[in-house]
C-alpha positions, 0 to 999 in steps of 0.5 A, a space after each residue: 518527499 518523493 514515492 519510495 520503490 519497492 519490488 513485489 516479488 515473486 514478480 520482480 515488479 516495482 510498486 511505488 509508495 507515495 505518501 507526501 502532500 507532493 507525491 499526491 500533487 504529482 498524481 494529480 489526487 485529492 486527499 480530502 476526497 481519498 483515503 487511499 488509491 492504486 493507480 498508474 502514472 506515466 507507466 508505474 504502479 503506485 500506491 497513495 497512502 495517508 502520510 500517517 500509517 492507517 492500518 485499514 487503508 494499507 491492507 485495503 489497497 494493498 489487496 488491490 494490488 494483489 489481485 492486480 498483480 496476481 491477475 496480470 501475471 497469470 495467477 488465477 484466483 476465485 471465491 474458492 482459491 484464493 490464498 495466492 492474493 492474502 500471501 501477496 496482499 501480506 507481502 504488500 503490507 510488509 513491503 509499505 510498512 518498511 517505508 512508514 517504519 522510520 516514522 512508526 519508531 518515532 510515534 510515541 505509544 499511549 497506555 490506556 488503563 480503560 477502553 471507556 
């Protein structure tokens, strides 16, 4: 399958989400040596992610895609003000999970009675 596009507003910016053995092929990455990764390929942003939803990869490289994103538009942040990066990074993660969604619905959801 190929990378699925998605537009990071308020920039207009397109984020490609490549998620498939091929799409990670074509990026030319390893996924035994990467959870995950943000990088540029022939002029695009794209952001490689396992093919099964993991919840501390997409929020990881969804934060740097924020600062990236943030920094290259001009939106300046630091130690002390930085809200600007969470609200892209959350929209980030809401824009990746729309492209997992139709395989989260399948996923059947375990009930455990006891934690141990």
């Amino acid at each position: 399958m190929k990378a699925k596009k998605v537009r990071v507003e308020p920039f207009g910016f397109p984020l490609y989400i490549a998620t498939s053995d091929e799409s990670w092929e074509m990026l030319d990455l390893d996924r035994e040596a990467l959870a995950g990764a943000v990088l540029t390929h022939r002029g695009k942003m794209y952001v490689a992610l396992p093919e099964a939803y993991e919840e501390d990869t997409v929020w990881h490289e969804a934060h740097h895609v924020a600062r990236m994103l943030n920094g290259a538009h001009g939106v300046a942040t630091d130690p002390e003000e930085h809200e600007a990066d969470c609200y892209l990074q959350e929209h980030v993660v809401r824009l990746i999970r729309t492209v997992y969604k139709p395989k989260m619905n399948k996923i059947k959801m375990v009930k455990y009675d006891k934690l141990y």
